[in-house]
C-alpha positions as CSV (number, residue, x, y, z in Angstrom):
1,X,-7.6,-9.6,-1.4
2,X,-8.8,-5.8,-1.8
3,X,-9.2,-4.8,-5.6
4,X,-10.9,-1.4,-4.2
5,X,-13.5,-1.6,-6.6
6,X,-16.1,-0.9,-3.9
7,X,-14.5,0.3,-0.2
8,X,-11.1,0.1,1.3
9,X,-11.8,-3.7,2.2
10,X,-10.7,-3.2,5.6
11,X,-7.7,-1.1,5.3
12,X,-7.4,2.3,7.6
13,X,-6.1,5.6,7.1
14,X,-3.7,6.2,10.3
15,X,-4.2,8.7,12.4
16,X,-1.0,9.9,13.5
17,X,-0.3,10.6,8.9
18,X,-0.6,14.5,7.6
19,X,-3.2,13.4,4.9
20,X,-5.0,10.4,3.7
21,X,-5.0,7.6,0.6
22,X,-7.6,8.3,-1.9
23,X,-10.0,5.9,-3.6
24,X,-10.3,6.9,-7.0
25,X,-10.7,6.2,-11.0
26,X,-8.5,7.4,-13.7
27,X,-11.7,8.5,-15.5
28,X,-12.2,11.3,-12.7
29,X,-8.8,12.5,-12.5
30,X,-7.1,15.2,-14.1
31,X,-5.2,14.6,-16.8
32,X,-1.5,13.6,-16.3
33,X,-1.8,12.6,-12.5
34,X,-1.7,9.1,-11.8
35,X,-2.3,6.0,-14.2
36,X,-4.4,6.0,-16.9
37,X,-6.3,2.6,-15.7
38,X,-6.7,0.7,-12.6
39,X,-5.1,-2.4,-12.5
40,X,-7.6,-5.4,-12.1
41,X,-9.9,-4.2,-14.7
42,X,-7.5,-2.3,-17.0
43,X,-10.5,0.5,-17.6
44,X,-10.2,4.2,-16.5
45,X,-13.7,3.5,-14.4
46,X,-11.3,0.9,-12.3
47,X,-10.7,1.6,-8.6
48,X,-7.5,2.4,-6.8
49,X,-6.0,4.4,-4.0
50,X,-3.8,7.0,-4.6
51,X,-1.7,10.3,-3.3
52,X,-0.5,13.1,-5.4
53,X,1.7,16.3,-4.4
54,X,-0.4,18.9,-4.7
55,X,-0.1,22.3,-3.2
56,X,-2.3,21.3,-0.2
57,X,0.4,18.9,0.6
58,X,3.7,19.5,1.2
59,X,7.3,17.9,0.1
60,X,7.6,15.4,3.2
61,X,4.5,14.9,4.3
62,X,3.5,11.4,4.8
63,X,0.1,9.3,3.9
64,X,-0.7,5.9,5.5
65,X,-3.1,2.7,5.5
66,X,-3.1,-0.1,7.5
67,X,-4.2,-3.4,6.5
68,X,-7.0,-5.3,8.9
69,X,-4.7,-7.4,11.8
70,X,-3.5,-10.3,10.6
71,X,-2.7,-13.7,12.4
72,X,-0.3,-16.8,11.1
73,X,-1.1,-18.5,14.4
74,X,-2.2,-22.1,13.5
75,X,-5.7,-22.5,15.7
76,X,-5.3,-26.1,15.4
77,X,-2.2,-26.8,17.1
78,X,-1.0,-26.1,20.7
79,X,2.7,-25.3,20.3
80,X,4.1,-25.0,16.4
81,X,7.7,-25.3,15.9
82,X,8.0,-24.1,12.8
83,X,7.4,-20.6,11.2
84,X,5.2,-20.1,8.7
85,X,5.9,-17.2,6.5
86,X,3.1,-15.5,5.0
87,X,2.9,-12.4,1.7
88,X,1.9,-9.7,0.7
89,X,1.4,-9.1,-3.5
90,X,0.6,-6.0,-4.5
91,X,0.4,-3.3,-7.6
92,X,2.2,-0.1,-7.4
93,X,2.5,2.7,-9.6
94,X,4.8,5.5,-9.3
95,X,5.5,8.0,-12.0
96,X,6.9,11.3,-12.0
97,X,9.9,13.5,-12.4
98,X,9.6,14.1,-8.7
99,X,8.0,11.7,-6.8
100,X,8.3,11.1,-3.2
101,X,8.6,7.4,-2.0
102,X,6.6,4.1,-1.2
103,X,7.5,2.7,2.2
104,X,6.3,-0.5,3.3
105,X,6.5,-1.8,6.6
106,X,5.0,-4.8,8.9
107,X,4.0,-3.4,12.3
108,X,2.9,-5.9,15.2
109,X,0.6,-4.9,17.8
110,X,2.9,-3.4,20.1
111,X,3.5,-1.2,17.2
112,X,7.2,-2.2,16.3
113,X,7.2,-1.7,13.0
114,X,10.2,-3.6,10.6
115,X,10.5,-1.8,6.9
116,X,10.4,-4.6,4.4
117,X,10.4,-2.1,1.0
118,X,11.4,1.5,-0.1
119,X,11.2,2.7,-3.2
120,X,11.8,6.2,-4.0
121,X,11.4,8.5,-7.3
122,X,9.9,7.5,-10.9
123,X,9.3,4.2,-11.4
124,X,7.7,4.2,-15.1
125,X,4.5,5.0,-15.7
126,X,2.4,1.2,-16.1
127,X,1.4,-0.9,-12.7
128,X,4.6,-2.9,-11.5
129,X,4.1,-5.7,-9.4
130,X,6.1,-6.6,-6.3
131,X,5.6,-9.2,-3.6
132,X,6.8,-9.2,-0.1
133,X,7.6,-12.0,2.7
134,X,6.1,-11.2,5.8
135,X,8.4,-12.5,8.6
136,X,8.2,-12.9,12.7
137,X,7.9,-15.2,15.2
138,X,5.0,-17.0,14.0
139,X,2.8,-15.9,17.2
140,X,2.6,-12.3,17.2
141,X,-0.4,-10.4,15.3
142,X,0.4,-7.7,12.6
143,X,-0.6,-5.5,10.1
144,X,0.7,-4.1,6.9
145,X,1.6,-0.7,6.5
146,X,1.7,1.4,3.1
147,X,3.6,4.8,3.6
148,X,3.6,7.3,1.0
149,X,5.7,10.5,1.3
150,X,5.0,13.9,-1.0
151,X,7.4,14.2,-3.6
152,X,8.2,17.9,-5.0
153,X,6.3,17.6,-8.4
154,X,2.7,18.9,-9.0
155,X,1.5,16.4,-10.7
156,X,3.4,13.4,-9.3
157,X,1.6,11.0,-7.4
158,X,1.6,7.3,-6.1
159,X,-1.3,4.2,-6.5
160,X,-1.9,1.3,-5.3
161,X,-4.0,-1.6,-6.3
162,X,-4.9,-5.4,-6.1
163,X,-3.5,-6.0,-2.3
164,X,-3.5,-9.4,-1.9
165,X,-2.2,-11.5,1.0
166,X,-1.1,-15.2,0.8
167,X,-3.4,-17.8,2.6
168,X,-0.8,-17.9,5.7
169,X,-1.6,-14.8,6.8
């Protein structure tokens, strides 16, 4: 579980992305970008990571964060038959005349990478949930990657808070 209250928990920026998530509060943000409070303490000092369009960024341009490697390989057992499928819950918010997208994909370590969410332009301005089944063979090792692509507004930008993934994983 990564609430982001104190460090990214684990999670890396990618190094082939234009730009980076930000960990930030609503309290130290300019007004109208982004939510008005993080989502697990529901205070403006609250924790998140977020992008924005911005004039340093540019319509396009992508931002992403991997989660640590994951494993839904059972250490206990030699040869398992069955898959287990693992999740992901998660917090998103997304508001804006012109905001870019969310992409969400699971990428194993030979870096194929399957897209298991896309959600593109204003999705209301409050923290949505959404949870996500990880699938795959049951062997392979993999993380979860959050994409998040510029939109065209100024002010429009995308956060993401309480990460949480199910004991399977």
């Amino acid at each position: 579980h990564c609430n982001f209250e104190f460090d990214l928990c684990g999670w890396k920026q990618d190094e082939d992305d234009d730009f980076d998530w930000n960990l930030r509060t609503s309290s130290t943000s300019k007004m109208g970008t982004g939510p008005a409070t993080d989502h697990t303490l529901q205070e403006p000092s609250g924790h998140y990571i977020f992008i924005k369009s911005s004039f340093l960024q540019l319509p396009g341009q992508k931002a992403r964060i991997s989660s640590p490697l994951l494993s839904r390989r059972n250490k206990n057992c030699e040869v398992c038959v069955s898959v287990v499928l693992g999740g992901i819950l998660f917090y998103y918010h997304m508001y804006g005349a012109h905001i870019g997208s969310l992409i969400v994909y699971q990428r194993t370590t030979a870096n194929h990478e399957k897209m298991l969410l896309n959600l593109t332009g204003n999705q209301g301005n409050f923290w949505q949930r959404k949870a996500l089944i990880l699938a795959g063979d049951g062997d392979e090792d993999f993380q979860v990657v959050f994409e998040g692509i510029v939109g065209k507004g100024p002010k429009d930008g995308i956060a993401l808070d309480d990460l949480t993934f199910s004991k399977e994983c």
